[in-house]
Structures are given as structure tokens and as C-alpha cells.
C-alpha positions as CSV (number, residue, x, y, z in Angstrom):
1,X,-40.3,5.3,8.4
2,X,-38.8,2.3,10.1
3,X,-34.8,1.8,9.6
4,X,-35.8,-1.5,7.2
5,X,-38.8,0.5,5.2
6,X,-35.8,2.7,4.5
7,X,-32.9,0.8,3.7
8,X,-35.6,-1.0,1.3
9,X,-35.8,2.1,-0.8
10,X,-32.3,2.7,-0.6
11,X,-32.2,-0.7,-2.3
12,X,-34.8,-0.1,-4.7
13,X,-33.4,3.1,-5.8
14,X,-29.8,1.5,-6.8
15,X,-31.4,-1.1,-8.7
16,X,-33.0,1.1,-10.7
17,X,-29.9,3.2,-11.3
18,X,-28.6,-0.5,-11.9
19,X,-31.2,-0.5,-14.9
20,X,-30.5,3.3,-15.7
21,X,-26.5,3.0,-16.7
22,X,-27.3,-0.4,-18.3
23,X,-25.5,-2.3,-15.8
24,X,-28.4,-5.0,-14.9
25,X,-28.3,-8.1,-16.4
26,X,-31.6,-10.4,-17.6
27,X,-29.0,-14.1,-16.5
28,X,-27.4,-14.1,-13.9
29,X,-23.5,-15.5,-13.9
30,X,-23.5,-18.8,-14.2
31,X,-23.5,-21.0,-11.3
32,X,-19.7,-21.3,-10.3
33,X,-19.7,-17.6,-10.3
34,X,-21.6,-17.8,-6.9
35,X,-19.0,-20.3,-5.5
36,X,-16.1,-18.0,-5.7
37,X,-14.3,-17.2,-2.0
38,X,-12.5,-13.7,-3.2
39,X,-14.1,-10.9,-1.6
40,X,-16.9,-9.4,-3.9
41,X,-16.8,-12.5,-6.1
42,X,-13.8,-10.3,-7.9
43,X,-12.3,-13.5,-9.5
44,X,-15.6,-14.9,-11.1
45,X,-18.2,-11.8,-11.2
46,X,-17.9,-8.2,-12.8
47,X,-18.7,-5.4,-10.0
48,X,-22.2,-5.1,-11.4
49,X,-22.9,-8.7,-11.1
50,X,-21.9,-9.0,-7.3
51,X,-24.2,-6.3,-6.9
52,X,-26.8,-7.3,-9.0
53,X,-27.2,-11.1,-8.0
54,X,-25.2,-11.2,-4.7
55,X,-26.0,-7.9,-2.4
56,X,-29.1,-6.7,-3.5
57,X,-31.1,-10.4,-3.1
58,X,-29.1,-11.2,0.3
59,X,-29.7,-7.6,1.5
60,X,-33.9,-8.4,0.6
61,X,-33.7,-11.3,2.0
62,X,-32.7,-10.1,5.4
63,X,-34.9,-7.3,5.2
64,X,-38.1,-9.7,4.3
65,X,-36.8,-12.2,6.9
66,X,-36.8,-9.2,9.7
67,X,-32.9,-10.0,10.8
68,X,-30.0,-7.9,11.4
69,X,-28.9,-5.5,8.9
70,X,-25.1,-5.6,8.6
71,X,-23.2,-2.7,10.0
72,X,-19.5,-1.7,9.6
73,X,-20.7,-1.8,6.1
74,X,-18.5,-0.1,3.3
75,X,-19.1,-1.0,-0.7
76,X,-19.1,2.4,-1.9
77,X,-14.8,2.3,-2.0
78,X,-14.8,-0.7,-3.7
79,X,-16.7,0.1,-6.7
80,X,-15.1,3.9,-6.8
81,X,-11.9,1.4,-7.6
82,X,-13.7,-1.0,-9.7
83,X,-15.0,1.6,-11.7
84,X,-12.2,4.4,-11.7
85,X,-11.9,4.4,-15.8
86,X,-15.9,5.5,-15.7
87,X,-16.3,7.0,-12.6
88,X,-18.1,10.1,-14.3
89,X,-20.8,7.8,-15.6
90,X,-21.2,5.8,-12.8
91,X,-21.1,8.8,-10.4
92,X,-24.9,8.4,-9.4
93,X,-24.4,4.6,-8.7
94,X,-21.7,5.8,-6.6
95,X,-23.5,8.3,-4.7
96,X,-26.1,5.6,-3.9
97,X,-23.6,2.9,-2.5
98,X,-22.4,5.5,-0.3
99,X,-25.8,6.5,1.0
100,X,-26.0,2.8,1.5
101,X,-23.1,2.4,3.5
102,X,-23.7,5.4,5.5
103,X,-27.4,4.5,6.3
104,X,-26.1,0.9,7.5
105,X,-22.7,2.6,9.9
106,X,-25.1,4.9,11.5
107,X,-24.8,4.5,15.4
108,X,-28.0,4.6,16.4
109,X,-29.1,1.8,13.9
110,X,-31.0,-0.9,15.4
């Protein structure tokens, strides 16, 4: 399976564990959301959110585009902060995002 074919199921799999904790939304934030500058959209976007309407549809796009993936890649710290009062629940989201980041900081990765 190809590094992209993969990544894509990585992708698939946390949005459905997005759906599983009931973190997805059906709206997405409302437009000014998406103009924030702050790192993760922290100022205008709850954790989910970014994830939901910011990383997940860029991260498609570059996979259905055939362009580099990024590397140096590291999300999973970031929402083991976000989400320290829940961690427990969100453990499995977790897991994913770190799988994710791991997958994208692997050497070899073309």
C-alpha cells in the first residue's frame, strides 16, 4: 500500500473516531474562524474544529492533489494539552493523532 493509500486511512480512521466521541460537527465555524493567524486556529476554533474543518480537508486535499505530505509533523502534543481535563475519553483520538504524526516523521517517507 502506497505511503498516500495509507495516510488516507489514517485519516479516515480519526474521523470516524471524530464521529465516535461526538466531537464532529454538521456546520462548520463560521467564516472568521478560518481567518484566525494563532497556531491551530486556538483563538477562534475549539481543538475538534481545527481538526475537523482545517487538517482533515487540507490533509485530503494534498493527498487527492498527489503533493507533498508534510513532515516534521507533530499534532498529537497539542491536543494531549487541549484535552488534558478528558484525556481518558479521548485517549483513542489520541492514539490516532500520534499514529498520524509518526506515519508523516518517518525517514524513509517519500
Amino acid at each position: 500500500m502506497s505511503e498516500y493509500a495509507k495516510v488516507r486511512q489514517h485519516l479516515l480512521q480519526i474521523e470516524q473516531q471524530l464521529d465516535s466521541l461526538h466531537l464532529s460537527q454538521e456546520c462548520a465555524p463560521d467564516a472568521q474562524a478560518f481567518e484566525s493567524k494563532e497556531p491551530f486556529c486556538v483563538d477562534t476554533m475549539a481543538p475538534e474544529q481545527w481538526l475537523q474543518w482545517i487538517l482533515l480537508p487540507r490533509m485530503f486535499a494534498l493527498l487527492d492533489s498527489q503533493l507533498p505530505l508534510p513532515r516534521r509533523f507533530a499534532i498529537a502534543p497539542y491536543f494531549e494539552v487541549a484535552f488534558k481535563e478528558r484525556l481518558l475519553e479521548v485517549q483513542p483520538l489520541i492514539v490516532l493523532l500520534q499514529q498520524l504524526d509518526d506515519m508523516l516523521n518517518q525517514e524513509d517517507a517519500n
